[in-house]
C-alpha positions as CSV (number, residue, x, y, z in Angstrom):
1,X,95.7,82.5,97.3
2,X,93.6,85.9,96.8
3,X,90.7,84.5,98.5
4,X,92.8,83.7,101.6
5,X,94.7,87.2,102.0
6,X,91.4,88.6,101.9
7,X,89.8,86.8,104.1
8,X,92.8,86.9,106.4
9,X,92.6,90.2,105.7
10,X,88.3,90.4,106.7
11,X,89.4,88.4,109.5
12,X,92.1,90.9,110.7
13,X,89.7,94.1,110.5
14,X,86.5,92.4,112.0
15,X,88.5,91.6,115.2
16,X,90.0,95.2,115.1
17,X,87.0,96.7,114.9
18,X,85.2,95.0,117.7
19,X,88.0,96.1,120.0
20,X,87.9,99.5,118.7
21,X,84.6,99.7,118.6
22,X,84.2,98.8,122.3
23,X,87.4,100.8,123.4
24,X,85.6,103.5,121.7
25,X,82.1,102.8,122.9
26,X,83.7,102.7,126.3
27,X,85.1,106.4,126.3
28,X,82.0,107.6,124.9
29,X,80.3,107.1,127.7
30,X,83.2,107.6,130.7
31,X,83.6,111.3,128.6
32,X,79.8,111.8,128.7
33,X,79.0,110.4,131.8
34,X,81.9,112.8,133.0
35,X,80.5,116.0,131.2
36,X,77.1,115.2,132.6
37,X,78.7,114.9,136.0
38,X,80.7,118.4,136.0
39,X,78.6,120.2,133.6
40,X,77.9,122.8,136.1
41,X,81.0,122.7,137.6
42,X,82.8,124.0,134.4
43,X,81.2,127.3,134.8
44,X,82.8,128.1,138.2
45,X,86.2,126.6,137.5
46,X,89.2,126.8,135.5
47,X,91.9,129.3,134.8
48,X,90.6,133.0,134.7
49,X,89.2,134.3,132.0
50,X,89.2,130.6,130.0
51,X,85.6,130.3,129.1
52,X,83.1,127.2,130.0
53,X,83.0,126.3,126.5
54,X,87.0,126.2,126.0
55,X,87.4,124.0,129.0
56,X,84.5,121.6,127.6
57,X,86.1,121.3,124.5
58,X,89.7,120.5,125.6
59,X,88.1,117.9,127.9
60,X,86.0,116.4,125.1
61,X,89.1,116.1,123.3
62,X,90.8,113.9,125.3
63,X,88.6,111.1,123.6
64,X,89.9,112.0,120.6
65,X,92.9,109.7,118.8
66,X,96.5,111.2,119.2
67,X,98.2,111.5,116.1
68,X,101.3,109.7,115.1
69,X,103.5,109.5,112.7
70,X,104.3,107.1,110.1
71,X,107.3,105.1,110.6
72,X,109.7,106.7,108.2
73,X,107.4,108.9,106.6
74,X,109.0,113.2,106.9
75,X,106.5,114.7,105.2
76,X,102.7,113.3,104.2
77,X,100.3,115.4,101.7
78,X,96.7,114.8,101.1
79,X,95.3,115.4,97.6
80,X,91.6,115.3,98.1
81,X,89.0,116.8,96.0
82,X,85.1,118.1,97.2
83,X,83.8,115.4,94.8
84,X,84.6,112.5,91.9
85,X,85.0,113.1,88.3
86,X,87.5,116.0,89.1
87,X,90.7,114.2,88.4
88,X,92.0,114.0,91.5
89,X,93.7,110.5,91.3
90,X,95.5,111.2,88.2
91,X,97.0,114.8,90.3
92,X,97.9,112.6,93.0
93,X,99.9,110.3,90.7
94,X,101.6,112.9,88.6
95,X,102.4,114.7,92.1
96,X,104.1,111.9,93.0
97,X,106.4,111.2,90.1
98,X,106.5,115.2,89.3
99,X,108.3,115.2,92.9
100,X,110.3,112.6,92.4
101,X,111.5,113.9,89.3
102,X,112.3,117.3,90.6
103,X,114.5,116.2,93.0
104,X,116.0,112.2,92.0
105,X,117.6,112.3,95.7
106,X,113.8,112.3,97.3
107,X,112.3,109.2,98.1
108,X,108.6,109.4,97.4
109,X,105.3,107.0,98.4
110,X,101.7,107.1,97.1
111,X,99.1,105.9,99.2
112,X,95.4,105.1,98.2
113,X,93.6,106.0,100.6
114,X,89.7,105.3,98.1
115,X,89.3,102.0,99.8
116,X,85.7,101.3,97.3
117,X,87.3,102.7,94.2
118,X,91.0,102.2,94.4
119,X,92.7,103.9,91.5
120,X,96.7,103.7,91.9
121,X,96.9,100.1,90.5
122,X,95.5,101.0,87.1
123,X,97.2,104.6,86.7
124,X,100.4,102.9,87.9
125,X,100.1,99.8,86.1
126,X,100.3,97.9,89.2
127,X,99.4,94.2,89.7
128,X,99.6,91.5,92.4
129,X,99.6,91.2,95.9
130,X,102.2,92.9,98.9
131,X,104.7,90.7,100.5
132,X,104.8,90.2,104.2
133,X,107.3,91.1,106.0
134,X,108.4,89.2,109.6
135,X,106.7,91.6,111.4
136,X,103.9,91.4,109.3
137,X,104.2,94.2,107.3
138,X,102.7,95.0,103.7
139,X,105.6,96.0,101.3
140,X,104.6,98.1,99.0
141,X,104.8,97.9,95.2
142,X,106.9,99.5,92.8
143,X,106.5,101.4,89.6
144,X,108.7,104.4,88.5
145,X,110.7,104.8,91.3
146,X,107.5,105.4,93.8
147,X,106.3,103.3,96.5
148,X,102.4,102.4,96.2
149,X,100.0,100.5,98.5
150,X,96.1,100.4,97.6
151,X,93.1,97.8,98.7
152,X,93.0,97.4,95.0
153,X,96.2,95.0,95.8
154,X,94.1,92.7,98.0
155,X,91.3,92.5,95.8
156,X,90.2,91.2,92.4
157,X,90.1,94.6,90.3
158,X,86.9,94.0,89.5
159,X,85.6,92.8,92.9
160,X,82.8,95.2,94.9
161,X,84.3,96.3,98.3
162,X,80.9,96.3,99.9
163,X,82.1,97.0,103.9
164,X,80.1,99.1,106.8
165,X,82.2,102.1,108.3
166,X,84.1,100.2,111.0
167,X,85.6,97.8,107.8
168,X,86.5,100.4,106.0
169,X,88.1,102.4,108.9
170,X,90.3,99.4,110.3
171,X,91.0,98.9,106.5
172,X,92.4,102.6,106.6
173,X,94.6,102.1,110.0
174,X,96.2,99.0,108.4
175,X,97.1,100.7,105.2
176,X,98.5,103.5,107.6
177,X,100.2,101.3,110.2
178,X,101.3,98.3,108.6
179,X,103.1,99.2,105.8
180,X,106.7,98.7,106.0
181,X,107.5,102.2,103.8
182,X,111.2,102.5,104.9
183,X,112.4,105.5,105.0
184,X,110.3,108.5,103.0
185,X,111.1,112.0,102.5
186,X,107.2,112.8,101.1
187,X,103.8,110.0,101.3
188,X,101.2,111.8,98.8
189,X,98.3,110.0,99.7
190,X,95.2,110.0,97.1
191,X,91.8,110.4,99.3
192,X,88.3,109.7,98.3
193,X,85.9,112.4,97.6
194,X,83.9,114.1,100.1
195,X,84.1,114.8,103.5
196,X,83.5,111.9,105.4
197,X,84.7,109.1,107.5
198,X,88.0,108.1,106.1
199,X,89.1,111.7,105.6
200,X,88.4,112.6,109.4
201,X,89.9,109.3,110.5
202,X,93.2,110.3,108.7
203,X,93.3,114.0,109.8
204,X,92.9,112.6,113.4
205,X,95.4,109.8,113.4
206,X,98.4,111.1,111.6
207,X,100.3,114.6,111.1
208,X,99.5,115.9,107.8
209,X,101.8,118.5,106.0
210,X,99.3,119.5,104.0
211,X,96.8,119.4,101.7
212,X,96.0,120.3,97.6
213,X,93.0,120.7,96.7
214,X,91.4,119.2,93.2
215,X,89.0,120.9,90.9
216,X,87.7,121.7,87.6
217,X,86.6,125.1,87.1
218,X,83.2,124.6,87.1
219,X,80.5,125.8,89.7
220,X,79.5,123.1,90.9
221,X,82.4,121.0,91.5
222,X,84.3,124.5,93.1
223,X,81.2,124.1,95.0
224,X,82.5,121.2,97.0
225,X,86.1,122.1,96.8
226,X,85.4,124.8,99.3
227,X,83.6,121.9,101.3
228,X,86.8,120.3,100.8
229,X,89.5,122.9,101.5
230,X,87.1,124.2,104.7
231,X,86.7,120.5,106.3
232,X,90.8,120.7,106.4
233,X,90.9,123.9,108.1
234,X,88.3,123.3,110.7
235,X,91.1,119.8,111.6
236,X,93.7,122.2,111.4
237,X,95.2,120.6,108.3
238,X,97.3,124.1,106.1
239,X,95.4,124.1,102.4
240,X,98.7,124.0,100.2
241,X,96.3,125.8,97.7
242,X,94.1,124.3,94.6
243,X,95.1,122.6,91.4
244,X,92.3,124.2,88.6
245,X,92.3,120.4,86.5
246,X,90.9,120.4,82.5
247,X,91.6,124.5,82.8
248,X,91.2,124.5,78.8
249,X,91.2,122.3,75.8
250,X,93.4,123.5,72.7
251,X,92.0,122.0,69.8
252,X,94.8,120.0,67.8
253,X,93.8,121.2,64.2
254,X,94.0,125.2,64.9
255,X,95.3,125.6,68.6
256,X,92.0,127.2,69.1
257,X,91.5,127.8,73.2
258,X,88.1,126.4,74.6
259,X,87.4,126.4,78.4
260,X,84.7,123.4,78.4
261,X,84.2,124.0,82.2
262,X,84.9,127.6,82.8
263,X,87.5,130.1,82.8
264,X,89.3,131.2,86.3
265,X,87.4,129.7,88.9
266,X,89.9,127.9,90.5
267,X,91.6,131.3,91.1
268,X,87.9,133.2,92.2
269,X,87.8,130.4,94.9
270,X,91.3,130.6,96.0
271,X,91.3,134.6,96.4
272,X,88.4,134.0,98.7
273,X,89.8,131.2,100.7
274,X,92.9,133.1,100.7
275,X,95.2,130.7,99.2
276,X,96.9,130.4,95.9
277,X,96.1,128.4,92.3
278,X,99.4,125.8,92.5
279,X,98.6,125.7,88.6
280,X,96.5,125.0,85.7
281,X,96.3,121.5,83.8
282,X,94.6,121.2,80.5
283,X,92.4,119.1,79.3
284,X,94.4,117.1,77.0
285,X,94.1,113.4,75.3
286,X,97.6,112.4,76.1
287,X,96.9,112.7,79.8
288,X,93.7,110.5,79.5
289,X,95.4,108.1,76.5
290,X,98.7,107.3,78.9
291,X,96.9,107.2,82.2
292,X,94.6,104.3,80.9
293,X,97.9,102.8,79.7
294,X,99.0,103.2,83.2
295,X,101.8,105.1,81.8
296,X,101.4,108.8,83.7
297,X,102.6,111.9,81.3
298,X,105.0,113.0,83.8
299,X,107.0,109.8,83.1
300,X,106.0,108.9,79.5
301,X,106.1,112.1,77.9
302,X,108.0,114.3,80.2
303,X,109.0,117.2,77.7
304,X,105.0,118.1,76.9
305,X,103.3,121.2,78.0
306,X,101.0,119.2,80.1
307,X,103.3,117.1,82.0
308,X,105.1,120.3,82.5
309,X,102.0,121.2,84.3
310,X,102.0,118.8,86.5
311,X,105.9,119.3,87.3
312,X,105.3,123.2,88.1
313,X,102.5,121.8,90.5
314,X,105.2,119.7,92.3
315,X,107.4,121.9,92.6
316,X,104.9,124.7,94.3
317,X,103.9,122.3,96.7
318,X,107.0,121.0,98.0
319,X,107.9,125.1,98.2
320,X,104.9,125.6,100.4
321,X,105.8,122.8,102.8
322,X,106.8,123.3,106.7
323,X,110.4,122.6,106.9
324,X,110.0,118.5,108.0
325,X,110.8,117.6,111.8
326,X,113.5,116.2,113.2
């Protein structure tokens, strides 16, 4: 039954991609062949005072994917990080559920957007495979109170996802498009880390609220937050601000503070972004113990300092979002 959804699945994204890839190929070279063709005309015409430049880039544009919404989704947040190992799936998780328990009357989805390491089925303790609906529609599963989808659904969870770019980016359009969601007051979706593909594809395809950015305190991973929280500006994509994740470590016998991977520079990095810390989580065993349970602290052991954490985070996100459209 597994091998058949995915290779249903396979099946599905092969043929998209071929289309897409030729659809795409197509206005590749109509757009260049056009530039090519009124290169020199875009120095003599135009609007006054709109430069050559401006009127190349709007017309290069038009190639680009118009964004649009998710059906039912208000309000979608990205938590991304500049690289792995910073904890950013665990933040996107206790996002979620901090949201949800916040405010009981919101209606809250988690998307896992790391197609080669899916992480939501684990931390969410999350198993089988997402009913069709008659349209064709993945439903997603449910743990909590929170909607999740995740490749880690369709495949074994030990199975290699070994896929070229176009796979993996008609695997991220279906998670996007055919999901039947229902009706969603916030998606956090979980992305991968870096700055590549899958991050540009969903910047350019669908409206994003905004965006938290994940990192430890140390130098070289704030190193490739900035990466990370500049790559959304540059898609015009608001930074909501950072989360500084495994701020300290209190050691259980004497309470004595100890910051492993550096004091304060989540907040150095957010001064010179110009955006604000959305709060520090510690580096504590109960966070690590419950999300390998696939119990998340927010919801196991929701009276600790350190879910706490993770509620205040909530909380300052949600207060830095645009009012949702109508």
């Amino acid at each position: 039954m597994i091998y058949s959804r995915v290779l249903h699945f396979h099946k599905h994204v092969i043929n998209c991609s071929k289309v897409k890839a030729a659809i795409r190929c197509d206005e590749h070279i109509v757009i260049s062949a056009a530039c090519r063709k009124h290169s020199v005309r875009f120095k003599s015409s135009g609007p006054a005072g709109q430069s050559a430049q401006e009127r190349q880039r709007q017309h290069m544009a038009r190639g680009l994917p118009k964004q649009k919404p998710i059906l039912g989704v208000k309000q979608v947040v990205v938590v991304a990080s500049g690289k792995g190992g910073v904890g950013k799936s665990t933040t996107a998780v206790n996002l979620a559920l901090g949201i949800a328990a916040n405010d009981s009357s919101k209606s809250v989805g988690l998307l896992d957007a790391d197609i080669y390491g899916p992480s939501i089925p684990k931390l969410m303790n999350l198993r089988g495979n997402p009913e069709l609906t008659d349209k064709n529609l993945m439903r997603p599963l449910v743990n909590y109170g929170v909607l999740c989808m995740s490749m880690g659904f369709l495949v074994e969870e030990t199975a290699p996802i070994v896929w070229r770019g176009l796979m993996v980016m008609s695997a991220i359009e279906r998670l996007l498009r055919q999901v039947e969601w229902g009706q969603l007051d916030y998606l956090v979706i979980d992305m991968p880390p870096g700055t590549g593909d899958v991050q540009l594809s969903i910047t350019q395809n669908i409206p994003i609220s905004g965006a938290v950015i994940v990192s430890t305190p140390q130098d070289i991973a704030l190193l490739d937050a900035r990466r990370g929280a500049e790559m959304f500006r540059k898609v015009n994509v608001p930074v909501l601000g950072l989360v500084q994740n495994m701020s300290v470590f209190h050691c259980p016998n004497c309470n004595h503070k100890t910051h492993i991977f550096g004091e304060d520079g989540a907040t150095e990095l957010a001064n010179s972004l110009g955006v604000e810390v959305l709060g520090d989580i510690p580096l504590h065993i109960n966070i690590r113990e419950m999300s390998d349970k696939g119990q998340p602290v927010v919801v196991s052991k929701p009276d600790s300092p350190e879910a706490k954490a993770y509620l205040k985070v909530a909380a300052q996100v949600v207060k830095r979002l645009p009012a949702p459209s109508a």
